[in-house]
TIVEXDREN-887868 format. One record per residue (C-alpha): residue in three letters; x, y, z. Coordinates in Angstrom, 1 decimal. Last residue first. Layout:
("ala" (X Y Z))
...
This chain:
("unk" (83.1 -130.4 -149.4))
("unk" (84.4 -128.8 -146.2))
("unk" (86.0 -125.5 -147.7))
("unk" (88.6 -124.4 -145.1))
("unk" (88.2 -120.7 -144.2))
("unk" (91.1 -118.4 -145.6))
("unk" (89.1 -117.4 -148.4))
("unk" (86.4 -115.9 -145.7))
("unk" (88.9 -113.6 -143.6))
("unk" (91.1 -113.0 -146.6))
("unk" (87.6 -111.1 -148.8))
("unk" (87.3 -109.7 -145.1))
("unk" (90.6 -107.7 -144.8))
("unk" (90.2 -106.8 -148.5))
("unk" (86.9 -104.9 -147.6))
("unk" (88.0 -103.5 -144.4))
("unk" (91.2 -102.2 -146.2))
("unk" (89.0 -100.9 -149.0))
("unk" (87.0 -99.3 -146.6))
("unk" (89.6 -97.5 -145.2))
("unk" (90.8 -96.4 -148.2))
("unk" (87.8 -94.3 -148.7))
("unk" (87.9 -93.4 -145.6))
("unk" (91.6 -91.9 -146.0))
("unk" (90.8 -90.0 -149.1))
("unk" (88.0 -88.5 -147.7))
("unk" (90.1 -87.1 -144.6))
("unk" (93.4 -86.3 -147.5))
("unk" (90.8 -84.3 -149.1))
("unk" (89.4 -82.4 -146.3))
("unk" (93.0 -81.8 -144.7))
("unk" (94.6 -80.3 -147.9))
("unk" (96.8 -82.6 -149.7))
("unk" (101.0 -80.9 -150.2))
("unk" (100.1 -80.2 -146.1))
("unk" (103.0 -82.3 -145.1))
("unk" (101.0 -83.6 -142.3))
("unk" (98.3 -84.5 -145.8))
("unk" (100.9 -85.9 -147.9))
("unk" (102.2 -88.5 -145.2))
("unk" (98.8 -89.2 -144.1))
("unk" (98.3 -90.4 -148.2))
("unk" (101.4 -91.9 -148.1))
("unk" (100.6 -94.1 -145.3))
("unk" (97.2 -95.3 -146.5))
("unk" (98.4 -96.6 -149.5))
("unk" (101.2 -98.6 -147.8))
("unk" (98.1 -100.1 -145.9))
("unk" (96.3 -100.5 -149.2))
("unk" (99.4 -102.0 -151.2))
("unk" (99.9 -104.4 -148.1))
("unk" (95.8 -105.4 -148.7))
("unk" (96.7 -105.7 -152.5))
("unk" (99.5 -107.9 -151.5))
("unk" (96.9 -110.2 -149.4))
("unk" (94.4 -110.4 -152.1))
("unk" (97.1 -111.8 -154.7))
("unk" (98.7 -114.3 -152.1))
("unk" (94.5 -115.6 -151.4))
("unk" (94.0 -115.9 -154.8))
("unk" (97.4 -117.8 -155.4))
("unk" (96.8 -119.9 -152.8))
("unk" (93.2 -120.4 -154.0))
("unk" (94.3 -121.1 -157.3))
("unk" (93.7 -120.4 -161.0))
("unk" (94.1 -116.9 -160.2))
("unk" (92.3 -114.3 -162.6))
("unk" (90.2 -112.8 -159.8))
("unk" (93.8 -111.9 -158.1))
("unk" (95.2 -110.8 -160.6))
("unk" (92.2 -108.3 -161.0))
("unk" (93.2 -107.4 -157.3))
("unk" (96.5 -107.4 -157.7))
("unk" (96.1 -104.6 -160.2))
("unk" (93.5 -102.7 -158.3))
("unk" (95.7 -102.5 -155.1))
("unk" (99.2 -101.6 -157.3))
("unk" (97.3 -98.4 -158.7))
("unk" (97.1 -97.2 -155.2))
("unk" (100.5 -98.5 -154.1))
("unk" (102.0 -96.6 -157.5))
("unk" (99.7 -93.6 -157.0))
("unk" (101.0 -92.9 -153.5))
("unk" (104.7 -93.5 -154.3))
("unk" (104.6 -91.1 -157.3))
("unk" (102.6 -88.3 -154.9))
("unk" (105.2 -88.5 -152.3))
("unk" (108.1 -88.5 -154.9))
("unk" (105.9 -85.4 -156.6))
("unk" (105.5 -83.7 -153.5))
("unk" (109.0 -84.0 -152.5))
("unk" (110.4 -82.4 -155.7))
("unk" (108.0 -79.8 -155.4))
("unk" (109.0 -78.5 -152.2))
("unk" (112.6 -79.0 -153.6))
("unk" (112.2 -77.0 -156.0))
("unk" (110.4 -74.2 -154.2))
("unk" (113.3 -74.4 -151.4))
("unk" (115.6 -73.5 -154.2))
């Protein structure tokens, strides 16, 4: 019984993780395909949630040692990055064009 439910955790944990992970890339083409730069800047912001949720299921698997520490670690600064990527994609879009 415990084994099943072991496993029934991991795989909600590990369906929430690749949902938010898949969910950055998605928003992120949407994003390039906006014909706006509200609707660039919206797109870009929900991949940056989807990145921070991201990041919280992939702790959340490694405490709950279902990722090993050296995976979830590499994991984490690769997410990271994205974070610091999407936060400065927003940083620049959101500066007033003075044309």
């Amino acid at each position: 019984y415990k084994h099943f439910i072991a496993n029934r955790i991991e795989y909600v944990l590990i369906k929430q993780l690749l949902r938010s992970g898949v969910s950055i890339g998605a928003n992120v083409e949407e994003a390039i395909g906006a014909q706006t730069k509200k609707d660039f800047i919206a797109k870009i912001s929900i991949s940056y949630k989807e990145a921070r949720e991201t990041k919280y299921w992939l702790r959340l698997l490694r405490d709950s040692e279902f990722l090993k520490p050296n995976e979830a670690d590499l994991l984490l600064t690769d997410i990271e990055e994205i974070l610091k990527i999407l936060a400065q994609i927003l940083k620049t879009s959101k500066v007033p064009n003075h044309s």
